[in-house]
C-alpha positions in Angstrom: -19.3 -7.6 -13.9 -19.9 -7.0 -10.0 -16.1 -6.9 -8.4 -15.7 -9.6 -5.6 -13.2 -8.9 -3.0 -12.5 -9.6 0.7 -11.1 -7.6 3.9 -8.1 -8.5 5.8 -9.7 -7.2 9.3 -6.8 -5.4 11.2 -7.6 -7.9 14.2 -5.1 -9.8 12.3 -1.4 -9.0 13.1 0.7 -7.1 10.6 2.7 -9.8 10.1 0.0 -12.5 8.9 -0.6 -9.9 6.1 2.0 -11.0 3.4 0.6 -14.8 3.7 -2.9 -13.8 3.0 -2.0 -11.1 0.4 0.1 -13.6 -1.5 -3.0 -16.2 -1.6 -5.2 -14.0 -2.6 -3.3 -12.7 -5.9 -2.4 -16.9 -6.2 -6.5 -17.4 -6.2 -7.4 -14.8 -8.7 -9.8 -12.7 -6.0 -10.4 -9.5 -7.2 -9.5 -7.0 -4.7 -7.9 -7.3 -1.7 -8.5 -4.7 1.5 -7.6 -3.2 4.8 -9.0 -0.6 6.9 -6.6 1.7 8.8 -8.5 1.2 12.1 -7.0 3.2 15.3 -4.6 2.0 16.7 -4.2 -1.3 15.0 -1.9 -1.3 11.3 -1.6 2.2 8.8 -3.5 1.7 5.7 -0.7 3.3 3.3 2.3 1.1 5.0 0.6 -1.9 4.8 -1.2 -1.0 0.9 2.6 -0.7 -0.1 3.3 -4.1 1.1 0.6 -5.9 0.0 1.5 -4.7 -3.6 4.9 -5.4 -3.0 4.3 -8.9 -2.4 1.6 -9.6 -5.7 1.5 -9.2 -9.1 -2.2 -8.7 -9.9 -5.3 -7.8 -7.5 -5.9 -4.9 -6.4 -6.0 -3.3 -3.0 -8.0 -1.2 -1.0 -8.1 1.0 2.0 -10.9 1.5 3.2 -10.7 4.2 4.4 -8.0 6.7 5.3 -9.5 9.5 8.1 -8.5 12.6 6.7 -8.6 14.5 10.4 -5.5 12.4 10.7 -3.5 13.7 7.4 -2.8 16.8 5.8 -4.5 16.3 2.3 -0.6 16.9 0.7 0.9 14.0 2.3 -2.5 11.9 1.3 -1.3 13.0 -2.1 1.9 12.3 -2.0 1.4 9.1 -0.5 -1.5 8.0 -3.2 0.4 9.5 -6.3 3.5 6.7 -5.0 1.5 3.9 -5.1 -0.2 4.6 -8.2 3.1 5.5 -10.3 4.7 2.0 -8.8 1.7 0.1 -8.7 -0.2 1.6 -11.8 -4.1 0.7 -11.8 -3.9 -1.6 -8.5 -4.4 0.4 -5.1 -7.7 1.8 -4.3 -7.8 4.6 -1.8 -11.0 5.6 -0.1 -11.3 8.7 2.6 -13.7 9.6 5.0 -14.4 11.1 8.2 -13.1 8.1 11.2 -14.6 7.4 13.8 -15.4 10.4 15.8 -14.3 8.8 19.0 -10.7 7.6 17.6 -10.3 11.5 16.0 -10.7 13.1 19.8 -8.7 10.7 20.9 -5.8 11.9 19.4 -6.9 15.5 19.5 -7.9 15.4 15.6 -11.5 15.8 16.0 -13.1 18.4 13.9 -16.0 21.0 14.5 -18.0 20.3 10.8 -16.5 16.7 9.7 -18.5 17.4 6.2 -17.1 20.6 5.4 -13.0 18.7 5.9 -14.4 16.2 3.8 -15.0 18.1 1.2 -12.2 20.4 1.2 -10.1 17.2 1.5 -11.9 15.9 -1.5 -11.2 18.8 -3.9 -8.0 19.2 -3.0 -6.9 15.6 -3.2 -8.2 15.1 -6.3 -6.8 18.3 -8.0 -3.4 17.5 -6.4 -3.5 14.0 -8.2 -4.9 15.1 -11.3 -1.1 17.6 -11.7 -2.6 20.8 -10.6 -1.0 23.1 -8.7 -2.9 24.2 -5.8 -3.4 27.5 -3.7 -6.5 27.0 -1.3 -7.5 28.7 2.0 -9.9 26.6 3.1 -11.6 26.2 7.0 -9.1 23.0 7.4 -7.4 22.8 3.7 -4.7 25.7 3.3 -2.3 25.0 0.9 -0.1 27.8 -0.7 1.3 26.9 -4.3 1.2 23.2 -4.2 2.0 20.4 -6.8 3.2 17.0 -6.8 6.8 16.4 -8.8 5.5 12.7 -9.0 1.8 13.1 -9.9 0.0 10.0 -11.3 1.0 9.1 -15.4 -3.2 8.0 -15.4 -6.1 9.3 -14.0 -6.9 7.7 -10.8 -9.8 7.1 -8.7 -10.3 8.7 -4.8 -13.1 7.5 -3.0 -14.8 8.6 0.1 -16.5 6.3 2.6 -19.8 7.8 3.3 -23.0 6.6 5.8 -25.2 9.8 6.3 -27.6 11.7 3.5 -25.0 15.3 3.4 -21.8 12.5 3.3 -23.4 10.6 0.5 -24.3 13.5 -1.9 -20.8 15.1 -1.2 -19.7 11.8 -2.0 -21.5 12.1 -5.3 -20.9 15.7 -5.6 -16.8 16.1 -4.9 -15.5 12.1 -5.4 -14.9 9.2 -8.1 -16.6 6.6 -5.7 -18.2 5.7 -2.5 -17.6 3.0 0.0 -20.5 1.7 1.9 -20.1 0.2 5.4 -21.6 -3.6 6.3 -24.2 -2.0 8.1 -25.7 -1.4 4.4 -28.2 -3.8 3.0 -29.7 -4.0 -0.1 -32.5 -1.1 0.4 -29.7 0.9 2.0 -27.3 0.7 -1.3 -30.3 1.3 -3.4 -31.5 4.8 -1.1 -27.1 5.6 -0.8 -27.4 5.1 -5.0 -30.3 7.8 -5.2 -28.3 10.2 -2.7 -25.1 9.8 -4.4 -26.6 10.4 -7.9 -28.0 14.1 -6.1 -25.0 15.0 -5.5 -23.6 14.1 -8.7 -26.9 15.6 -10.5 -25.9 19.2 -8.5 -22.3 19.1 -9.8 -23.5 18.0 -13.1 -20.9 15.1 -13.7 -21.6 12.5 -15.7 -18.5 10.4 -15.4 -18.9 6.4 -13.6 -18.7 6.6 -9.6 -18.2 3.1 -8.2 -20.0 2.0 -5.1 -18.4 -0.7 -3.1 -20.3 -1.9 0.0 -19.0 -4.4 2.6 -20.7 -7.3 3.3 -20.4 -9.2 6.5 -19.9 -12.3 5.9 -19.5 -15.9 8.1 -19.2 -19.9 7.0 -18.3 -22.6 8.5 -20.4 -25.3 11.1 -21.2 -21.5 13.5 -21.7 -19.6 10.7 -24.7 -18.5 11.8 -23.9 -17.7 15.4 -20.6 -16.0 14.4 -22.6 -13.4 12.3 -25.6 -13.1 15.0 -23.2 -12.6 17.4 -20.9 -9.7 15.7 -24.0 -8.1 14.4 -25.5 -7.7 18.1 -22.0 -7.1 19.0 -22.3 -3.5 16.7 -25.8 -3.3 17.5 -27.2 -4.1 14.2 -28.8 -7.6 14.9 -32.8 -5.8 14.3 -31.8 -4.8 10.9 -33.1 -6.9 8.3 -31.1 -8.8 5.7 -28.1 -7.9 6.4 -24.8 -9.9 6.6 -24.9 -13.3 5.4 -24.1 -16.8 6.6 -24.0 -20.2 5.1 -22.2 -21.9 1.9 -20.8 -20.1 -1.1 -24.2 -20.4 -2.9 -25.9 -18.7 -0.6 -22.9 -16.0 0.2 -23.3 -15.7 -3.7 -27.1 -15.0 -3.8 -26.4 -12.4 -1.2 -23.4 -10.3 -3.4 -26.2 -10.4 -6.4 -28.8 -8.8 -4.2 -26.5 -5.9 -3.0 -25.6 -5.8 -6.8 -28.9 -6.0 -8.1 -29.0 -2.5 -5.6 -26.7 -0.7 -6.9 -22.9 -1.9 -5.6 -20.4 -2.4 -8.2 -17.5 -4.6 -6.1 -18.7 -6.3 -2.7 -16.3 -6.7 -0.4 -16.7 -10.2 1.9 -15.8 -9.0 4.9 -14.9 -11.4 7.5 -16.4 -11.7 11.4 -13.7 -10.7 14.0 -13.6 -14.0 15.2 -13.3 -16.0 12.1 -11.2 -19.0 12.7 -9.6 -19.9 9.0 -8.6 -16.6 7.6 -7.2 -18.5 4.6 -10.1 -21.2 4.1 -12.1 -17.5 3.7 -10.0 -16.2 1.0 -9.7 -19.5 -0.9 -14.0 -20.0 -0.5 -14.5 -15.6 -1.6 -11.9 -16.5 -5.1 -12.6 -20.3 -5.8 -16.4 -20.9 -5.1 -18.2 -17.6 -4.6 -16.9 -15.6 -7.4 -17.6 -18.4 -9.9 -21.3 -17.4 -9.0 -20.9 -14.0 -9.1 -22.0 -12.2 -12.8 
């Protein structure tokens, strides 16, 4: 069954959260998730809340920049949620935004190679190991969590060019796909992802989750055109979607039908009913949804 969640977009205030996280555990959507955009709301501060305040869906981050975090506090941080929150948070890592990582003086000479040392040591760290690595970016010098995760637990990495997407494949559990991803692009991320997995012969699942921009309502349609001219994506071909929750619906089954395993509705900037969205993604679009 193809997960069906929705973003809460971190143009929202921190405080609207707990309404919106509540509602979407009362509506039965799958997975709930938040981006920890600079300089807008932290993804682990508000993850915490957001469980705090439901019983059942899951939530995301989507993603975590490592430039920003030493890889042991990322652990530390992950292994917490998943021992109070067992089997609901979803954490995904990835490079950031280039610009936002020199703003703060965390920008990085080779973004793939602290990906990847990241990667390895994040997900050693949460499986119990302890660590010593000397790494370009990763050192760590005899290293284990007192509070590692009772289950095995997922890390993710949010991935756009060819050398992310195999490392994605190659050194994490899943990869998140941005809404600038349509169907052909999941299916062509899919083939790079399974290299990299092929060259570090693993045969376990990796989950792809791909956002999918997404506006309804009366100006559906102009909404979407203008936030996908806004990014600079408007010549692209079939991507975003606006209309009803049939047609939303048909839209998740194509990026499916490519290759995603959870789509992610992801809100324009600008959308007015925040709420209405939530309620149309759990009560009439994932009916739809196989």
């Amino acid at each position: 069954m193809t997960e069906l969640g929705a973003v809460f977009r971190p143009q929202l205030p921190p405080e609207r959260l707990r309404a919106l996280a509540r509602l979407a555990d009362e509506t039965g959507l799958d997975e709930l998730w938040l981006w920890e955009d600079c300089f807008r709301e932290g993804g682990i501060s508000t993850a915490a809340a957001a469980l705090a305040w439901t019983e059942r869906v899951r939530v995301g981050v989507g993603l975590l920049p490592v430039p920003l975090r030493n890889v042991a506090i990322t652990a530390m941080e992950a292994a917490s949620l998943h021992r109070m929150f067992p089997g609901r948070a979803i954490l995904g890592v990835g490079h950031g935004v280039q610009d936002w990582m020199g703003q703060v003086g965390a920008r990085v000479e080779s973004p793939v190679t602290l990906l990847r040392e990241h990667l390895l040591a994040l997900r050693a760290l949460l499986s119990g190991e302890r660590l010593t690595t000397e790494g370009r970016y990763v050192m760590l010098d005899d290293v284990a969590l007192d509070w590692p995760p009772q289950t095995p637990v997922e890390v993710l990495a949010g991935a756009t060019g060819p050398r992310t997407l195999r490392l994605s494949g190659e050194a994490a559990d899943g990869t998140i796909l941005t809404a600038a991803t349509p169907p052909e692009g999941v299916r062509r991320a899919r083939q790079l992802v399974d290299e990299g997995r092929k060259s570090a012969d693993r045969t376990d699942p990796h989950r792809i989750v791909v956002y999918l921009l997404t506006a309804t309502g009366p100006d559906a349609a102009a909404r979407l055109r203008a936030e996908l001219t806004a990014e600079g994506l408007a010549s692209v071909p079939d991507l975003g979607v606006a209309g009803d929750a049939a047609t939303v619906a048909e839209a998740v089954r194509r990026l499916a039908e490519a290759g995603a395993d959870s789509v992610i509705l992801q809100p324009t900037a600008d959308e007015p009913d925040p709420e209405g969205f939530l309620r149309l993604t759990a009560r009439e679009v994932r009916p739809l949804v196989p």
